[in-house]
C-alpha positions as CSV (number, residue, x, y, z in Angstrom):
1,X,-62.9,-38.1,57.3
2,X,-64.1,-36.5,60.5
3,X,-63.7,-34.4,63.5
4,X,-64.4,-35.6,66.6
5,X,-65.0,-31.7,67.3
6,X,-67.6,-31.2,65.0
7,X,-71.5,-30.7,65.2
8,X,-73.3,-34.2,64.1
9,X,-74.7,-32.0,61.4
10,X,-71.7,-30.0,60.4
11,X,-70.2,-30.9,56.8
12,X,-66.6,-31.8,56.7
13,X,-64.3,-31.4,53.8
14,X,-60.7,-31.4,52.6
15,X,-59.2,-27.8,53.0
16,X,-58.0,-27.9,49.4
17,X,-58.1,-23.3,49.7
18,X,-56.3,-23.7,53.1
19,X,-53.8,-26.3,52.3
20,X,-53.3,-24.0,49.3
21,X,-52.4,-21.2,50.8
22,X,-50.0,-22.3,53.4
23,X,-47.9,-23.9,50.9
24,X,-47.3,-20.1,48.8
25,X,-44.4,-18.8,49.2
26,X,-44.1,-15.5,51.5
27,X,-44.4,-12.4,48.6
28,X,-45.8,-8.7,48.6
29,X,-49.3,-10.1,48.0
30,X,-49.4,-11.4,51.7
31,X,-47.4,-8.7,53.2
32,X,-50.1,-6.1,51.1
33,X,-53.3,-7.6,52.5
34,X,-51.6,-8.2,55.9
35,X,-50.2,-4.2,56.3
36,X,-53.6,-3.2,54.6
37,X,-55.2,-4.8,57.5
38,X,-53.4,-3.4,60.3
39,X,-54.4,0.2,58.6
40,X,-58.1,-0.2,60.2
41,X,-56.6,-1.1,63.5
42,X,-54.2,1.7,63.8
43,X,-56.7,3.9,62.8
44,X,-59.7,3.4,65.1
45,X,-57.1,2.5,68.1
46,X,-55.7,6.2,67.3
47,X,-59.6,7.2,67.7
48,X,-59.7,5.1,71.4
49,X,-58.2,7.1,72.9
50,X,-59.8,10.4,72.4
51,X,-61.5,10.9,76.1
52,X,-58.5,9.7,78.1
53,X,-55.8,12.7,76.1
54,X,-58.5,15.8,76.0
55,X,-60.2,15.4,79.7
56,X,-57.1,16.8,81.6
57,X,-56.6,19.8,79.1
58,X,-60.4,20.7,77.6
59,X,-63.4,19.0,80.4
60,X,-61.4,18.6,83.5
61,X,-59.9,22.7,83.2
62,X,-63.4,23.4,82.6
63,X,-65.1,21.5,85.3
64,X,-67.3,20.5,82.4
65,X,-67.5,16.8,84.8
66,X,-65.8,15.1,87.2
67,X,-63.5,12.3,87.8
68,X,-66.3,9.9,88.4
69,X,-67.4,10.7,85.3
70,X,-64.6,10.5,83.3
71,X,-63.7,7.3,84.5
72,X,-67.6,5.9,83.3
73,X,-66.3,7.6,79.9
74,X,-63.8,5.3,79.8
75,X,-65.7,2.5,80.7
76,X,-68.4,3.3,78.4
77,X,-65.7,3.5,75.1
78,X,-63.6,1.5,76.8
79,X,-65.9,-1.3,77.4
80,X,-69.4,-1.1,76.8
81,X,-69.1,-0.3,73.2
82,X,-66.2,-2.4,71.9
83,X,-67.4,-5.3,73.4
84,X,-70.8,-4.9,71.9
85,X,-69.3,-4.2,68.6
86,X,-67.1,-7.4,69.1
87,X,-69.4,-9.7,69.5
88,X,-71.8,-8.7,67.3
89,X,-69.9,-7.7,64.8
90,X,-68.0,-10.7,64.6
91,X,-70.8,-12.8,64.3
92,X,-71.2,-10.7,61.1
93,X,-67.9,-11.1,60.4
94,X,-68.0,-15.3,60.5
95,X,-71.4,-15.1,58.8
96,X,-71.3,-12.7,55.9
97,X,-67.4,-12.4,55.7
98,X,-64.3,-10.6,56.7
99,X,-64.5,-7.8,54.3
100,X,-67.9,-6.7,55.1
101,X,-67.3,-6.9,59.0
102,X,-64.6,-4.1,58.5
103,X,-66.0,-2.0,55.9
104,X,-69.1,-1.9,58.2
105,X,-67.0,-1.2,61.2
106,X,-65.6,1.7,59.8
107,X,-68.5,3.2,59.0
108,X,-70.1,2.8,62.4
109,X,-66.5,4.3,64.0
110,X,-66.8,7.5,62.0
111,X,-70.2,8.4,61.7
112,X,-71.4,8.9,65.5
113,X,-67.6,10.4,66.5
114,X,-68.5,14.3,64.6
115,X,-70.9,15.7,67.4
116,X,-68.5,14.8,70.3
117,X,-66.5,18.0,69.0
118,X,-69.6,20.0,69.6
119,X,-70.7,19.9,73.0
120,X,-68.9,19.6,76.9
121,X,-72.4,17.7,77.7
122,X,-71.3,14.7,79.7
123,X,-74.6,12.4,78.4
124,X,-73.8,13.2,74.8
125,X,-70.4,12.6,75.0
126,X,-71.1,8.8,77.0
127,X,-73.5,8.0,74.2
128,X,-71.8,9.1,70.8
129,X,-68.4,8.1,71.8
130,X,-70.1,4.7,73.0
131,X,-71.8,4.1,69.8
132,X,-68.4,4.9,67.4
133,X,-66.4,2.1,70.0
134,X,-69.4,-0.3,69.0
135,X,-67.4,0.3,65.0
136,X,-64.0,-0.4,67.0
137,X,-64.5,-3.7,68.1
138,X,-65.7,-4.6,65.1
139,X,-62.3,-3.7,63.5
140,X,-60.7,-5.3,66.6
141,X,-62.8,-8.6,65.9
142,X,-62.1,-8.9,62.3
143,X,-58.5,-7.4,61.3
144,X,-55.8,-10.1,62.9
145,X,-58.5,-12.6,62.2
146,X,-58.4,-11.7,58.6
147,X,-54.7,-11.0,58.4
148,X,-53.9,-14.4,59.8
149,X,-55.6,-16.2,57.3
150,X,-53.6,-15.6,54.6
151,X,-50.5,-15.9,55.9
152,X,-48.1,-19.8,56.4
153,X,-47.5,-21.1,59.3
154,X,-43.8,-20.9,59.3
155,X,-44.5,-17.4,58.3
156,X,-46.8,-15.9,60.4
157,X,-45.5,-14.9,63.7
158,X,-43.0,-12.5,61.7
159,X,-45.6,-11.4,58.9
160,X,-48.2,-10.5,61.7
161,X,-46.1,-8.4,64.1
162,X,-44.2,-6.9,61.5
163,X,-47.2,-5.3,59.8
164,X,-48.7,-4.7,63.3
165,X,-45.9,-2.6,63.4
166,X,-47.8,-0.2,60.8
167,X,-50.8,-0.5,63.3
168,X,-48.6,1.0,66.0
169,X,-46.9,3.6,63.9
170,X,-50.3,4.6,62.5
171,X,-51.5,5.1,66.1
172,X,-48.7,7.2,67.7
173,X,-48.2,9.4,64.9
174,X,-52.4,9.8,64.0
175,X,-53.4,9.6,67.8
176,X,-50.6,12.1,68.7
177,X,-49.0,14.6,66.4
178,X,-52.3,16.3,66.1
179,X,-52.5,16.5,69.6
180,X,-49.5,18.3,69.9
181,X,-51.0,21.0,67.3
182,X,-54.5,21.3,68.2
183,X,-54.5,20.9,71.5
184,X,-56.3,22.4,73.9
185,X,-56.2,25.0,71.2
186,X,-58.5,23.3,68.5
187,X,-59.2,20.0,69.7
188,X,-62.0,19.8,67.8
189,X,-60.4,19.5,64.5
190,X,-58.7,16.5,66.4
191,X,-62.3,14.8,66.7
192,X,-63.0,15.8,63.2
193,X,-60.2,14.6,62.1
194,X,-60.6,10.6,63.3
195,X,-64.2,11.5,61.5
196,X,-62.5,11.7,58.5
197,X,-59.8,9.4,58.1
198,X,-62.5,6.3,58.2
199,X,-64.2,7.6,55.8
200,X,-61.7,8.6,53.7
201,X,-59.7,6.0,53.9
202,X,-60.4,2.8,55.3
203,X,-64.1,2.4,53.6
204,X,-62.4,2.6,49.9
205,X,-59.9,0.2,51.5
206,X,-62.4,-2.3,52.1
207,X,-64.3,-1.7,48.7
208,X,-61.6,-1.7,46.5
209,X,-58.0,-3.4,48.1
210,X,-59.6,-6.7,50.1
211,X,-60.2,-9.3,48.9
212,X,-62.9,-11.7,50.3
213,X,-61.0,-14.6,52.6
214,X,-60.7,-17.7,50.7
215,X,-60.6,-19.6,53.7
216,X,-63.9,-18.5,54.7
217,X,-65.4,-18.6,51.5
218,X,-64.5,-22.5,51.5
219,X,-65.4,-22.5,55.4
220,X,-68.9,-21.6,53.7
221,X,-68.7,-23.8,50.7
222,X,-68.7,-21.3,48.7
223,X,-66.2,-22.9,46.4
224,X,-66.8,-21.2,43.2
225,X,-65.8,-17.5,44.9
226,X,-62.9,-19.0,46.6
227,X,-61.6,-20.6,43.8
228,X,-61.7,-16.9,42.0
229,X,-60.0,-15.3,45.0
230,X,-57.4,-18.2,45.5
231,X,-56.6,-18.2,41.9
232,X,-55.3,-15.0,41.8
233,X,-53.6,-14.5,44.8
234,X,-51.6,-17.7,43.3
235,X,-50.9,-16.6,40.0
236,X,-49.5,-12.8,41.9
237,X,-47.0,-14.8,44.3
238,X,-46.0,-17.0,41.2
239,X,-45.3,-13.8,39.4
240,X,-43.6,-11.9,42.0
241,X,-41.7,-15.0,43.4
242,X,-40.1,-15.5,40.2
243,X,-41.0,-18.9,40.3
244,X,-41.5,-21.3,37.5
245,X,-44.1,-23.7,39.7
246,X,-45.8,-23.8,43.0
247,X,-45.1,-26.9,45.3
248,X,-48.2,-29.0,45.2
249,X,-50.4,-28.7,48.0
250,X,-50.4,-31.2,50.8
251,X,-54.1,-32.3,51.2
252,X,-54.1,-34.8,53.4
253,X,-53.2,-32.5,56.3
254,X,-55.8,-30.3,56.1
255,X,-59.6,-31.1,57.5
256,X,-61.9,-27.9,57.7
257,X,-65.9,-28.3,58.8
258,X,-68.3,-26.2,56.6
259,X,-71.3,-25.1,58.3
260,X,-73.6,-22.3,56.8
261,X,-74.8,-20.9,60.5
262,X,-72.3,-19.5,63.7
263,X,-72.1,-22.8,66.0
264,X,-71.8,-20.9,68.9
265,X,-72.3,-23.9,71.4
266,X,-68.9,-24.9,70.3
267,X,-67.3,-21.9,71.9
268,X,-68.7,-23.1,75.5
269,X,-68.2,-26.9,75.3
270,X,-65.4,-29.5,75.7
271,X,-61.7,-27.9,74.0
272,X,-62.8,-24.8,73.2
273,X,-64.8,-24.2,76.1
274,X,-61.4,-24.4,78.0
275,X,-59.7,-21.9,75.4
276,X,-62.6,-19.3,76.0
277,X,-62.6,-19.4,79.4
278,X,-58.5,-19.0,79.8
279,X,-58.7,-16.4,77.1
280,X,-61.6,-14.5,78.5
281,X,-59.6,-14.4,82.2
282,X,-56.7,-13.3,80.7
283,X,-58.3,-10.9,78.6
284,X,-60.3,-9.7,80.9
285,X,-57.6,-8.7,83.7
286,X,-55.2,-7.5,80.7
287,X,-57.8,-5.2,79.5
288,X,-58.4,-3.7,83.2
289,X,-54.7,-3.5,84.1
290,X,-51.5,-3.5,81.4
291,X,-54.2,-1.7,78.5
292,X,-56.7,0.3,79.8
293,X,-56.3,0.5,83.2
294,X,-52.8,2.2,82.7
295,X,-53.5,4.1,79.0
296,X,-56.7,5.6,80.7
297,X,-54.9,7.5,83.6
298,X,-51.4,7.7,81.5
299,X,-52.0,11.3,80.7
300,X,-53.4,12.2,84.0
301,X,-50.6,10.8,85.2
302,X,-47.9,13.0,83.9
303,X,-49.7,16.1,84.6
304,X,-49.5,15.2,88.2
305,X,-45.1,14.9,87.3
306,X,-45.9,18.5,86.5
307,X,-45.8,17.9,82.3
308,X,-48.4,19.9,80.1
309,X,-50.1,19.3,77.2
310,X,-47.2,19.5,74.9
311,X,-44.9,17.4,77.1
312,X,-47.8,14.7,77.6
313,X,-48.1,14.2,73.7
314,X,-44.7,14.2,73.5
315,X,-44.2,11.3,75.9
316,X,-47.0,9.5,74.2
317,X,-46.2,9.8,70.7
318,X,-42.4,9.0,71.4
319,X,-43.7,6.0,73.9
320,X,-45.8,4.9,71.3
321,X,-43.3,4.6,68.3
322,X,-40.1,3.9,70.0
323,X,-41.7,1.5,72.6
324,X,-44.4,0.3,70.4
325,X,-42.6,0.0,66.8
326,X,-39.3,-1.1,68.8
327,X,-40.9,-4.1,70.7
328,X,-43.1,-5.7,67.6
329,X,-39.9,-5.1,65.7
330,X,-38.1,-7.2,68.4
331,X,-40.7,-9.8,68.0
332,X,-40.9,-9.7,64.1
333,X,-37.4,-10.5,64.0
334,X,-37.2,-13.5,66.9
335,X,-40.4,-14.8,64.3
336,X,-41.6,-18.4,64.8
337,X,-38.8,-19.3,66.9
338,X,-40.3,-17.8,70.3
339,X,-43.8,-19.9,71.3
340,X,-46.3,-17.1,71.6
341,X,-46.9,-17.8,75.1
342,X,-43.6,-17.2,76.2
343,X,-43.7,-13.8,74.8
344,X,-46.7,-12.8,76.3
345,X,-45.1,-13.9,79.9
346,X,-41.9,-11.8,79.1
347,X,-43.9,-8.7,78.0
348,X,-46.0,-9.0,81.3
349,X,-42.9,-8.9,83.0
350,X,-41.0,-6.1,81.3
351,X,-44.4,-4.2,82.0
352,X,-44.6,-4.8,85.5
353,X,-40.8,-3.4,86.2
354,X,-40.6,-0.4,83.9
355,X,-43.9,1.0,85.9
356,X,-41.8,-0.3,89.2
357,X,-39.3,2.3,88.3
358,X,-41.3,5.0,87.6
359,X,-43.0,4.6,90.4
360,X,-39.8,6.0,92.3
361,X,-38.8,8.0,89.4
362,X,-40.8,11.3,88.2
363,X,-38.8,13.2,86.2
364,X,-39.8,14.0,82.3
365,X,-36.6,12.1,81.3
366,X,-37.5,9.0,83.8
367,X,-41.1,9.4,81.8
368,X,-40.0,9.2,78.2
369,X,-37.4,6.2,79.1
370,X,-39.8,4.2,81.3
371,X,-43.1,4.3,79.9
372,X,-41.0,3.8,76.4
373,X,-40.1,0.3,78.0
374,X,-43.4,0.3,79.6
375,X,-45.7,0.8,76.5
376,X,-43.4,-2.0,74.1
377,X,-44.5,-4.0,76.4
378,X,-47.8,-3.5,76.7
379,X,-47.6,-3.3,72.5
380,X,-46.2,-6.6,72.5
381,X,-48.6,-8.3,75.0
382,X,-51.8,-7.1,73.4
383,X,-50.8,-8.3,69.9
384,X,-49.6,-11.2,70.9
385,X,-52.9,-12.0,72.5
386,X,-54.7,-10.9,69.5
387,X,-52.3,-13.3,67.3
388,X,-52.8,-16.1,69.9
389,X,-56.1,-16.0,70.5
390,X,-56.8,-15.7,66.4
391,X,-55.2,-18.8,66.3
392,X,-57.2,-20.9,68.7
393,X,-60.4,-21.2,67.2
394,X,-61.3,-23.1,63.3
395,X,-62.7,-20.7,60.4
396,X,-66.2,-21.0,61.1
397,X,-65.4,-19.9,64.3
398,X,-62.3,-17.9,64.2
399,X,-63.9,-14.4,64.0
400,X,-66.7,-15.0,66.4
401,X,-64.5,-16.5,69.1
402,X,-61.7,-13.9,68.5
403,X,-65.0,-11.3,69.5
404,X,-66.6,-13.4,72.0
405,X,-63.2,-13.7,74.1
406,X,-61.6,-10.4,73.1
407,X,-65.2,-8.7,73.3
408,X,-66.5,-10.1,76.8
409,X,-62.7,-9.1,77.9
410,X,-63.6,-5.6,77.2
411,X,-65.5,-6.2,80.7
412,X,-62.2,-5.7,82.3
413,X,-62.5,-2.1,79.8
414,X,-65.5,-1.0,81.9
415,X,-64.7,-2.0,85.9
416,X,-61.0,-1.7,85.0
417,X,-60.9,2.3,84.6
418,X,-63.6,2.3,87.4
419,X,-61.4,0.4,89.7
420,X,-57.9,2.0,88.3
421,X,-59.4,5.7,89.0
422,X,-60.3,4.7,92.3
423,X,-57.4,3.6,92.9
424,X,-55.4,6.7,91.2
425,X,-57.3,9.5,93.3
426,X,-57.7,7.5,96.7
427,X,-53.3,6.8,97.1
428,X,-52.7,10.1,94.9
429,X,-50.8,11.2,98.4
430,X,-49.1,8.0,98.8
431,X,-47.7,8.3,95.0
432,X,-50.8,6.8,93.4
433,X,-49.3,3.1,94.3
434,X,-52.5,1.2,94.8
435,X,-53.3,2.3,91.1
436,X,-49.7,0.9,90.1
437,X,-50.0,-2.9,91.9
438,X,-53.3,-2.9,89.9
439,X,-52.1,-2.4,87.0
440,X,-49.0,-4.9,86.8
441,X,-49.9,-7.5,89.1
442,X,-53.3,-8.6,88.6
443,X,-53.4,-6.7,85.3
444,X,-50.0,-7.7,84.0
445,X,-48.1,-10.2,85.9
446,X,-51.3,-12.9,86.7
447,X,-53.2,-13.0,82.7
448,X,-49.3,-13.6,81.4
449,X,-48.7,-16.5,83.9
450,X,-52.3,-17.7,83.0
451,X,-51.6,-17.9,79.5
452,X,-48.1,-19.2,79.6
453,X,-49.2,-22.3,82.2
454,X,-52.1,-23.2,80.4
455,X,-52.0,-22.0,76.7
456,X,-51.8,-24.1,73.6
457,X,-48.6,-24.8,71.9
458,X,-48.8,-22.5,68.5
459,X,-45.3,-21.9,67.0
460,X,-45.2,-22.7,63.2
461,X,-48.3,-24.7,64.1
462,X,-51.0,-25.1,60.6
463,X,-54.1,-23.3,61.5
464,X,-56.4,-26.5,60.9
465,X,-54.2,-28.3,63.3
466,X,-54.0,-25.9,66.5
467,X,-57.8,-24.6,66.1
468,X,-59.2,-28.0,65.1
C-alpha cells in the first residue's frame, strides 16, 4: 500500500488508531477533550489582547508613548511573537506531541506577562509582551489540531465550533469583565491576573486531563502508547453510549505514513505546496484586516464615538459573547451540512457590511448592534480557518503546517496594525474610512473569495482522505 505523497523513505501503514476512532460514536469523552482544548485558547486569546484595551485608558493618557509605538506593540504581540511561537512550537508539537506543545505553551504565555504590570517603559513592554505571544501561538498551533483529532468526520464541524464556543465565552468574559473593574483603576491586577490563570489552570490541564493523541502516537509508531490511550477512550464511549458493541472498524479506508522526523519539504512541494501557499495568502491578509487590523484599533475606535472605559468594555464583552457565542452557535447547529469554505465566504461578507454601517452610524447603540454582527463574524471566519486549515495537512504534518501557515500569517499581525494605524490617524477627519476599506476589503472580502475559489472540499470528509 502506498502514497504517491509520501517521502521514498517514509513508512506507510494501515491507520488501525485512526480508523478506530472515527468509527466511535459521538459521547462526553470527545466533547471533554474537545471543550478542554478550547480552555487554552480562550485563555491566552483573553491575554492578546492586553496592549490594544489599556493603551487608550493607562499609556496613551499618560503620554507614556505614542501612536507609532503602540502600533509596533501590536505588531510585536501581534505578530512577531505568535508567529515565532507557531512555528516553532509546532514543530514541537508534531515531534514530541500535542500535549507537551500546550503544557509548554502555557508556561511560556504566563511566565514573561508579570513585569508588564510594572513599568510604562515602552522597550520592556515590546519585549516581555513579545516573549509571552511566543507561548500563544504555541496554543494557537496545537489546540484545533489536537481537538480535531479525536473527533468523526460526520461529527466534527458541529463538535469543533460548539466547543469553540467555550473558547469565545472564556475570552469575552476573562478578557473583559475585569476590565470593566480594574480598569484604568487597577489594571495591573488585570496583567496579573492572565499571569495566573495559565498557571493555575491550564498547566494542571495538560498534566492531568489530556491525554496523549493516539493518532500521533501511531503517526510515530508508537503503537504500544496508542494502543493504551485508544483503549480507554473506547471502553469510556462504550460505557457512556450505552452500547453493547462498537461497529468494527473499516481498515481498508484508512492509509497514514509514519515518519519519526518533521518532513518539512512536503509543506512546500506539489499538493501541499498549493494548500500552504492559498492558506498562508489568506491568512496573511485576514490576520492584517477582519482580526487584528480591526481588534487593534476597536477600542481606539469607540473612544473617538465619545465611549469611556466602561462603555468600551461593555461593547467588547457584549460583542464578544453575543456576536462571538451567537455566530459559532449558528455554525454548530448548520454542522457538516455547510462546506467550510462557504462559511468562511459568508462570514467575510457579513463582516464587510456590519463595519459598512457603522461606518455611517456612531452612536453607542449603532456600536453594540454592529460590531455584535461585526465581531460573529470575524468569530466565525477565524475558526473556521483554524478548523479548515487543521484539516488540510496528514498527522505527521498537521501541527506543523497548521503553525507554518497560521504562524507565517501572523506577518499580516505585524504590517497589518502598522498599515491599519496609518490608515486610522491619517482619514481620522474623513471618518477613519481608509482604515475601514482596509479592513473589509483586502482584509475580509479578498482571503474569503480566495479560500472559497480555490479551497479543498472538506465536509464530512475522513481526515486521511482530505490531508492525504
Amino acid at each position: 500500500m502506498t502514497d504517491p505523497m509520501t517521502k521514498p523513505d517514509t513508512a506507510v501503514s494501515v491507520g488501525r488508531i485512526a480508523a478506530r476512532i472515527d468509527r466511535l460514536p459521538l459521547t462526553w469523552a470527545q466533547w471533554r477533550l474537545a471543550l478542554i482544548s478550547q480552555i487554552f485558547w480562550g485563555v491566552i486569546i483573553a491575554a492578546d489582547g492586553i496592549p490594544a484595551k489599556l493603551y487608550p485608558f493607562i499609556w496613551g493618557p499618560r503620554h507614556s508613548f505614542g501612536m507609532g509605538a503602540f502600533s509596533l506593540l501590536l505588531a510585536m504581540q501581534f505578530g512577531i511573537g505568535i508567529l515565532v511561537g507557531e512555528y516553532l512550537i509546532g514543530i514541537v508539537a508534531d515531534r514530541w506531541g500535542r500535549r507537551g506543545a500546550l503544557l509548554f505553551s502555557s508556561l511560556a504565555v504566563a511566565l514573561p506577562l508579570w513585569p508588564t504590570a510594572l513599568t510604562d517603559n515602552f522597550t520592556w513592554l515590546l519585549i516581555f509582551f513579545g516573549l509571552s505571544s511566543v507561548g500563544m501561538g504555541g496554543v494557537l498551533s496545537t489546540n484545533v489540531v489536537y481537538m480535531g483529532e479525536f473527533v468523526p468526520p460526520a461529527e466534527r464541524g458541529r463538535v469543533m465550533l460548539a466547543s469553540q464556543i467555550l473558547a469565545v465565552l472564556i475570552f469575552g468574559l476573562l478578557g473583559n469583565v475585569p476590565g470593566l473593574l480594574w480598569v484604568p483603576a487597577h489594571y495591573q491586577w488585570f496583567i496579573y491576573l492572565f499571569t495566573a490563570v495559565p498557571l493555575a489552570v491550564l498547566v494542571p490541564l495538560a498534566l492531568f486531563a489530556l491525554p496523549e493523541s493516539p493518532r500521533w502516537l501511531e503517526a510515530h509508531g508508537r503503537h504500544a502508547e496508542a494502543e493504551r490511550v485508544m483503549t480507554a477512550l473506547e471502553a469510556e464511549c462504550l460505557r457512556r453510549s450505552g452500547r453493547a458493541s462498537l461497529p468494527e472498524p473499516d481498515y481498508r479506508r484508512y492509509v497514514v505514513p509514519m515518519t519519526a522526523k518533521v518532513p518539512m519539504g512536503e509543506l512546500f512541494r506539489g499538493e501541499y505546496g498549493r494548500r500552504t501557499i492559498l492558506l498562508l495568502v489568506a491568512w496573511i491578509l485576514g490576520y492584517s484586516g477582519i482580526v487584528y487590523g480591526f481588534a487593534g484599533y476597536e477600542p481606539a475606535l469607540l473612544g473617538g464615538f465619545g465611549l469611556d472605559a466602561g462603555q468600551t468594555f461593555g461593547v467588547l464583552l457584549v460583542s464578544n459573547i453575543l456576536g462571538g457565542a451567537g455566530g459559532l452557535a449558528l455554525c454548530a447547529w448548520l454542522g457538516e451540512r455547510i462546506e467550510r469554505r462557504t462559511t468562511i465566504l459568508v462570514a467575510a461578507l457579513v463582516n464587510c457590511v456590519a463595519l459598512g454601517w457603522l461606518f455611517f452610524i456612531h452612536s453607542e447603540a449603532a456600536a453594540y448592534i454592529l460590531i455584535s454582527f461585526s465581531w460573529g463574524a470575524e468569530t466565525v471566519w477565524l475558526f473556521s480557518m483554524y478548523n479548515y486549515t487543521a484539516a488540510s495537512y496528514p498527522t505527521r504534518l498537521r501541527a506543523t503546517g497548521t503553525g507554518l501557515t497560521d504562524g507565517l500569517g501572523h506577518l499580516g499581525s505585524i504590517f497589518g496594525p502598522l498599515i491599519a494605524g496609518t490608515l486610522f490617524a491619517a482619514t481620522a477627519s474623513a471618518g477613519h474610512v481608509g482604515w475601514f476599506l482596509f479592513v473589509t476589503i483586502p482584509g475580509a472580502l479578498i482571503p474569503g473569495v480566495l479560500i472559497a475559489w480555490g479551497g479543498i472540499r472538506q465536509q464530512r470528509a475522513i481526515l486521511e482522505h482530505i490531508s492525504r
